[in-house]
C-alpha positions as CSV (number, residue, x, y, z in Angstrom):
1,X,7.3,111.5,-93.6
2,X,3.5,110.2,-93.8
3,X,1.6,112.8,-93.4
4,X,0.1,113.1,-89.9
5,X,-3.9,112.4,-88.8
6,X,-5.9,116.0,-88.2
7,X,-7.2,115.1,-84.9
8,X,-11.2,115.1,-85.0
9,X,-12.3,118.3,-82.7
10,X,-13.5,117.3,-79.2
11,X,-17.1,118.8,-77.6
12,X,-16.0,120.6,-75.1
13,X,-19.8,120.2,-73.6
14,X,-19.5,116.0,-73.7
15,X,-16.3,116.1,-72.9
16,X,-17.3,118.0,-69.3
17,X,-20.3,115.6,-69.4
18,X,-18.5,113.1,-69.2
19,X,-16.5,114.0,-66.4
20,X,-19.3,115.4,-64.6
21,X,-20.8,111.2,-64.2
22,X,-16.9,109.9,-63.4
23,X,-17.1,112.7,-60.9
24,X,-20.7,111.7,-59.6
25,X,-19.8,108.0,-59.6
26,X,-16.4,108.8,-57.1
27,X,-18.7,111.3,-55.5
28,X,-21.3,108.2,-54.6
29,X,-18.5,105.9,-53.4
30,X,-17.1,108.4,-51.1
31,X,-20.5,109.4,-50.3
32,X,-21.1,105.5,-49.3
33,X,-17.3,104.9,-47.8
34,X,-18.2,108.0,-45.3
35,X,-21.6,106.4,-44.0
36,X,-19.9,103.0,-43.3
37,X,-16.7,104.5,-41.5
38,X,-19.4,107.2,-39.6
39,X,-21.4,103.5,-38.9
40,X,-18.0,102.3,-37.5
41,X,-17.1,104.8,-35.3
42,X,-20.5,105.1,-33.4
43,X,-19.8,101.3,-32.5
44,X,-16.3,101.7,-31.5
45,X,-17.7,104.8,-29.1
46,X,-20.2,102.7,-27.7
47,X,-18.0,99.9,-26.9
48,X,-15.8,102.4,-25.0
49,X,-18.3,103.7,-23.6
50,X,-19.6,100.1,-22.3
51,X,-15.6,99.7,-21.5
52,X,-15.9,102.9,-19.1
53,X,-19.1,102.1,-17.5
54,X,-17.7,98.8,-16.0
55,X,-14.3,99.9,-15.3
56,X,-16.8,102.5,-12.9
57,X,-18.9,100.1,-11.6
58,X,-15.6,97.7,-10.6
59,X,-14.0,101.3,-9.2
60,X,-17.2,101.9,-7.1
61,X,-17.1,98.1,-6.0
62,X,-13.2,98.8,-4.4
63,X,-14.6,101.8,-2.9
64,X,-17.3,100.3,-1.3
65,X,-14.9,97.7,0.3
66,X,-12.4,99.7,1.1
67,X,-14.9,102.1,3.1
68,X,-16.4,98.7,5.2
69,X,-12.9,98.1,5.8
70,X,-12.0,101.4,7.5
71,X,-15.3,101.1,9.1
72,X,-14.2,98.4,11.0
73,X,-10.8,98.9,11.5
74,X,-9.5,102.4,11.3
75,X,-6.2,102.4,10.0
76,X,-4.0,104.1,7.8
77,X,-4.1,101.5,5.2
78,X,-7.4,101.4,4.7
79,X,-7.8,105.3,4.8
80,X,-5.4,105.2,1.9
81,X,-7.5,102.4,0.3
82,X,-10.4,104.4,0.2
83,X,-9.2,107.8,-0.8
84,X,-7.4,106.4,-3.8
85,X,-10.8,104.5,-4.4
86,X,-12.5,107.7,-4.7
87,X,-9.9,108.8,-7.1
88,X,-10.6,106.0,-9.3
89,X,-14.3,106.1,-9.4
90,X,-13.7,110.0,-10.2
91,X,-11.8,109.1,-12.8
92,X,-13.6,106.6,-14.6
93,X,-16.5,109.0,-13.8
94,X,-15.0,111.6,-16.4
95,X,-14.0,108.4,-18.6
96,X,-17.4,107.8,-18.8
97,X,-18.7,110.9,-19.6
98,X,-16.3,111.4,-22.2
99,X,-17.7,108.0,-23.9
100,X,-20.5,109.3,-23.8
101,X,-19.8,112.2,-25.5
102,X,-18.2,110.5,-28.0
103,X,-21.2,108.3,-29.0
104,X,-23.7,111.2,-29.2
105,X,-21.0,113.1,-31.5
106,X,-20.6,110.2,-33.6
107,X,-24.4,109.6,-33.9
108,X,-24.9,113.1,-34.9
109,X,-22.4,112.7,-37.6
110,X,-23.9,109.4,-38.9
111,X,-27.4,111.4,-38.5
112,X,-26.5,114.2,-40.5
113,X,-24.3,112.4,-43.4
114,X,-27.4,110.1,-43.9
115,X,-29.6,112.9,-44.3
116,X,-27.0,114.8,-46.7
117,X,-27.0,111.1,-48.2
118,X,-30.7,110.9,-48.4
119,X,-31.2,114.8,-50.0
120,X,-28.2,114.1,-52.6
121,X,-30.0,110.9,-53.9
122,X,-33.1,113.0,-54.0
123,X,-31.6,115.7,-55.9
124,X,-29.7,112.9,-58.4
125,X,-33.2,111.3,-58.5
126,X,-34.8,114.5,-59.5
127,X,-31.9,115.7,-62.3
128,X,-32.3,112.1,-63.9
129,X,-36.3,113.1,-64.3
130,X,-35.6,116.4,-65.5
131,X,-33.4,114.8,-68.3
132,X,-35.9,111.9,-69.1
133,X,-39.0,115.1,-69.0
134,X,-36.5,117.5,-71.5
135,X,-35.8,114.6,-73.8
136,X,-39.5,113.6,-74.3
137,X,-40.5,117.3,-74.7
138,X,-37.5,117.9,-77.5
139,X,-38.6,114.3,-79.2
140,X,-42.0,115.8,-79.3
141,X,-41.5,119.9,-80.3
142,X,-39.2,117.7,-82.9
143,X,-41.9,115.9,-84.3
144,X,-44.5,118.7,-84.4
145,X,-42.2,121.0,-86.3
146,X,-42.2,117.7,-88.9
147,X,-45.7,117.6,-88.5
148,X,-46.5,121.1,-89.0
149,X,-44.3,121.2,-92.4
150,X,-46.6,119.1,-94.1
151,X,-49.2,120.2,-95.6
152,X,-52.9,120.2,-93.9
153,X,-55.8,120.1,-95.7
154,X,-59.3,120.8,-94.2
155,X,-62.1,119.0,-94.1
156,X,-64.0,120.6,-96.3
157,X,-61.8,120.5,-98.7
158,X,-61.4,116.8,-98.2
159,X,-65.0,116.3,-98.5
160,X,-65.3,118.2,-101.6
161,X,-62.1,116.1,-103.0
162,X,-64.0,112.9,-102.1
163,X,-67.4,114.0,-103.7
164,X,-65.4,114.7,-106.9
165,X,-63.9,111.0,-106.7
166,X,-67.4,109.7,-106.7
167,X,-68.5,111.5,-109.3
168,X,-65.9,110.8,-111.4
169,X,-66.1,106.8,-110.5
170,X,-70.3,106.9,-111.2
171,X,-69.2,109.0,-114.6
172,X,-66.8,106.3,-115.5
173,X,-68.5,103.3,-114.4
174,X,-72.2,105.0,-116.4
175,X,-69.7,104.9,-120.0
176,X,-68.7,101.3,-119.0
177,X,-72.4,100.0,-118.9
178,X,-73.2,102.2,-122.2
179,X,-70.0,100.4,-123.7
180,X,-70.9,97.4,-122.3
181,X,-74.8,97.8,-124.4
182,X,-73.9,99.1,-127.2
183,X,-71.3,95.9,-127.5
184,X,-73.9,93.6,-127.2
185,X,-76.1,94.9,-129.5
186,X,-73.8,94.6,-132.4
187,X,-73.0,90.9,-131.5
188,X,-75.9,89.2,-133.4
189,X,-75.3,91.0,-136.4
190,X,-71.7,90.0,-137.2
191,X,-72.6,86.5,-135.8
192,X,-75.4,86.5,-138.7
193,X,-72.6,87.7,-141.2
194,X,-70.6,85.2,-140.0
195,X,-72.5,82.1,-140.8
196,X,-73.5,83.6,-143.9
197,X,-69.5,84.1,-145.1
198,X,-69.2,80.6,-143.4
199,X,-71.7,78.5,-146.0
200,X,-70.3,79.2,-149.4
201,X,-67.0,77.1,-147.9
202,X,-69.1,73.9,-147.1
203,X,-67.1,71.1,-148.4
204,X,-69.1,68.7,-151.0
205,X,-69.5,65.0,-150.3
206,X,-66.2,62.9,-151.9
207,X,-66.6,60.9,-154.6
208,X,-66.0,56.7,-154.0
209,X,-63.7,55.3,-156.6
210,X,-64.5,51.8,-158.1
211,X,-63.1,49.1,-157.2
212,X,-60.8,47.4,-159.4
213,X,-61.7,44.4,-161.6
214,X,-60.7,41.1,-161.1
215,X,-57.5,40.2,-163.8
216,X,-57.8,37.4,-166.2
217,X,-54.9,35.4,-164.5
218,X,-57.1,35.7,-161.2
219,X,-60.3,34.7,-163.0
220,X,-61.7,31.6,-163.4
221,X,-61.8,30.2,-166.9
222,X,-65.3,29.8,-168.4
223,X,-64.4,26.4,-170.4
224,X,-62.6,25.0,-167.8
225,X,-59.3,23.2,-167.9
226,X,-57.7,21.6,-171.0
């Protein structure tokens, strides 16, 4: 069998890091989920509650002609018209209240989850600083340790360094210019020398041969033709 992989240890520190921000990402969502339902509920209350208030104001109508009606003719009927009118409007009385009840409660919930919202993004806000601030402030005790390593001269001592430089360049450039003289006062001398080694080796003038004679086949013949 192949042998099997050692597993590379895990950091326990990123590994809880790591599910610290999946945590804080759920955390936000539910966070956000919460306001919108809380949102939700305060307009369902306060369509009930709209509900309830003209259910009362249609109750309170009946009543009203229920009570003209017994007011002009007393009769049984219309005494039991309006006591079950007042019963209604009692009722959707309470109905109302309750309503409204139920909108304050569910604007003090939507109140105090935005504010929890608000204080939790200020605290997130604030941690994410801190980190940025503890970073910069290791990046730069990191690079003063690195600076403080090497090695740092004073300025005195630079100065002194730099005065020795000059001297040394004036020292060197004063043996170039004696160089420099004492070079050209030896040229004229071996140029002398060197035109005198030069005229022994002057090459004499050449020496024209004579021209060849005419021949006697070529000549013309001094008693002419026989």
């Amino acid at each position: 069998m192949a042998a099997r992989k050692a597993k590379s240890p895990v950091d326990p520190v990123a590994d809880l890091e790591a599910q610290l921000a999946k945590l804080n990402t759920q955390l936000e969502k539910a966070r956000i989920k919460k306001l919108a339902d809380a949102e939700k509920a305060v307009l369902a209350a306060t369509k009930k509650q709209a509900a309830a208030s003209k259910k009362l104001d249609t109750a309170k109508s009946k009543l009203s002609a229920a009570k003209a009606s017994l007011k002009s003719k007393k009769t049984a009927a219309n005494l039991t018209r309006v006591e079950r009118g007042k019963e209604l409007v009692s009722a959707q009385r309470a109905l109302l209240a309750e309503a409204k009840e139920a909108v304050a409660a569910a604007k003090g919930e939507l109140a105090t989850l935005k504010q929890s919202y608000k204080v939790a993004m200020a605290v997130t806000k604030a941690a994410a600083k801190a980190e940025v601030e503890l970073a910069k402030a290791a990046a730069k005790k990191s690079r003063a340790k690195a600076t403080k390593k090497a090695p740092v001269r004073k300025k005195s001592t630079l100065k002194r360094e730099n005065i020795k430089r000059m001297l040394k360049a004036r020292s060197a450039a004063n043996n170039g210019n004696a160089a420099a003289e004492a070079a050209n006062s030896a040229a004229p001398k071996s140029s002398a020398s060197g035109q005198l080694a030069a005229a022994p080796l002057t090459a004499a003038p050449a020496v024209q041969s004579p021209e060849p004679a005419d021949s006697p086949a070529t000549s013309p013949s001094l008693f002419g033709d026989d």
